[in-house]
Kinemage of the C-alpha trace (Angstrom):
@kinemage 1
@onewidth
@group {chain A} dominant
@subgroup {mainchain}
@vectorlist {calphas} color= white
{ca unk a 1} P 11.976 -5.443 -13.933
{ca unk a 2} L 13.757 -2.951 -11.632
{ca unk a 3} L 14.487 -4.118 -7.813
{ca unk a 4} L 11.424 -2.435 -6.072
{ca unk a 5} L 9.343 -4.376 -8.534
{ca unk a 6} L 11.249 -7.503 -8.286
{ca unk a 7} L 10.949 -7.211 -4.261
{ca unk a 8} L 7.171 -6.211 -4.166
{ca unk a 9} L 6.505 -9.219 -6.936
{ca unk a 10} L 8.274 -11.548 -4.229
{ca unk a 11} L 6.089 -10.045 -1.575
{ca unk a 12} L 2.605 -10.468 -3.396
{ca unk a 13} L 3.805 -14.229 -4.295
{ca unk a 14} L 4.886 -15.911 -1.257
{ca unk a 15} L 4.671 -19.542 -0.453
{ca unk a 16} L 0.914 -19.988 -0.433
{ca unk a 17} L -0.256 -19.932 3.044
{ca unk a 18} L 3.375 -18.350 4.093
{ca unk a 19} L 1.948 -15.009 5.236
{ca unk a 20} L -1.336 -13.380 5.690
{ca unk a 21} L -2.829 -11.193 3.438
{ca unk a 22} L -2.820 -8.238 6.231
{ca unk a 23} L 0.710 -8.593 6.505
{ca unk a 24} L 1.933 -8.433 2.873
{ca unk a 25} L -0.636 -5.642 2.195
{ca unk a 26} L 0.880 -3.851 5.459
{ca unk a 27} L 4.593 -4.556 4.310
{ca unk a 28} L 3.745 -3.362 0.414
{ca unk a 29} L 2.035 -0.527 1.675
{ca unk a 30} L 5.076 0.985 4.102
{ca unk a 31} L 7.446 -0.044 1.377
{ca unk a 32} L 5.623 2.365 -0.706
{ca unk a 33} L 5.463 4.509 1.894
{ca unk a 34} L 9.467 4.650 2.256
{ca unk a 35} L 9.799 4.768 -1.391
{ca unk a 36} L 7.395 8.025 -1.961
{ca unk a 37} L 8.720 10.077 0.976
{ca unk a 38} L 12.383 9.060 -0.266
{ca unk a 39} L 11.322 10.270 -3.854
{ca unk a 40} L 11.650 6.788 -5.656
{ca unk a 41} L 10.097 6.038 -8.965
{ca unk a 42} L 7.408 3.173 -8.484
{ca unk a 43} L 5.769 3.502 -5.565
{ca unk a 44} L 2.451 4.022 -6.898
{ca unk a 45} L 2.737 0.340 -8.300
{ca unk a 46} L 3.567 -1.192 -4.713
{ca unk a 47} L 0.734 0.958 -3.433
{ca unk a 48} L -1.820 -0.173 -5.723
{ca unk a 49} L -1.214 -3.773 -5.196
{ca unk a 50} L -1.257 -2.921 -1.153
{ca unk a 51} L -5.127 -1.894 -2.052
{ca unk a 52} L -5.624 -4.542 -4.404
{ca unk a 53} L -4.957 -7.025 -1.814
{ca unk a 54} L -6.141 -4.693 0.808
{ca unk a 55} L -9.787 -4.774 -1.098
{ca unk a 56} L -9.959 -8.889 -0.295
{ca unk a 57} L -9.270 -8.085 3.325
{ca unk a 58} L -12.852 -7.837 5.676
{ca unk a 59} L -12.898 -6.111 8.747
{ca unk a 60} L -10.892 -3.348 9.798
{ca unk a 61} L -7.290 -3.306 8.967
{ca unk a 62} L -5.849 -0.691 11.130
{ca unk a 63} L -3.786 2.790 11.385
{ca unk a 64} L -1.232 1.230 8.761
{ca unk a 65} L -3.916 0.014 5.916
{ca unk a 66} L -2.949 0.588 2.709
{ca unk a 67} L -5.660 3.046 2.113
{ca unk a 68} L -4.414 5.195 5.257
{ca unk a 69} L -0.671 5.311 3.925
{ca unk a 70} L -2.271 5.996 0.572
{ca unk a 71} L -3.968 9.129 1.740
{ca unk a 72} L -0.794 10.039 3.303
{ca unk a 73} L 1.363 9.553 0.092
{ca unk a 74} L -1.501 11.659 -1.474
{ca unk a 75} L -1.558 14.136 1.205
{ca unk a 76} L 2.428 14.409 1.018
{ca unk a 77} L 2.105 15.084 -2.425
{ca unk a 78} L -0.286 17.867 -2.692
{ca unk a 79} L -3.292 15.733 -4.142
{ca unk a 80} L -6.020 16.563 -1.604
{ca unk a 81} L -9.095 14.892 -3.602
{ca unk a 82} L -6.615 11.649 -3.589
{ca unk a 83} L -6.194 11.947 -0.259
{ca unk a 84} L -9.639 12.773 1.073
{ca unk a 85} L -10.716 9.681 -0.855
{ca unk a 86} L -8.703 7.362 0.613
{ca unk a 87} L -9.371 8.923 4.176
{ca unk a 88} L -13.103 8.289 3.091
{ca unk a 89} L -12.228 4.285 2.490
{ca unk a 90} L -10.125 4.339 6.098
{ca unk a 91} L -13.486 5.735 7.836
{ca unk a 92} L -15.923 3.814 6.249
């Protein structure tokens, strides 16, 4: 286990009760965030647990949901059906 998956597995497994699912989705999905626009290996495993948890969330989440920084990241990278799909998700 490298230290961006050691840090996001101590994110996802806090204290039960010790922070709200909002803000650990928010926090995994701007640490993948920092991590794809700084080039790092992994970030596609933070994000995906950002819209795992994001998924149990109702109600709106906001401008920094995991599934708008995942169209970003997809955006940033060039994948425009990735990113249109996630922009689909942020508007529904």
């Amino acid at each position: 286990m490298n230290f961006q998956e050691h840090a996001a597995d101590r994110i996802e497994s806090p204290l039960p009760g010790a922070l709200p699912a909002t803000t650990v989705a928010g926090a995994l999905a701007i640490r993948a965030l920092v991590m794809a626009m700084g080039g790092e290996d992994g970030h596609g495993i933070v994000l995906q647990r950002a819209l795992a948890l994001e998924a149990g969330i109702e109600g709106p989440f906001g401008e920094w949901s995991p599934s708008a920084v995942a169209a970003e990241v997809a955006r940033h990278a060039g994948d425009v059906d990735g990113s249109r799909q996630h922009y689909a998700t942020v508007l529904a």
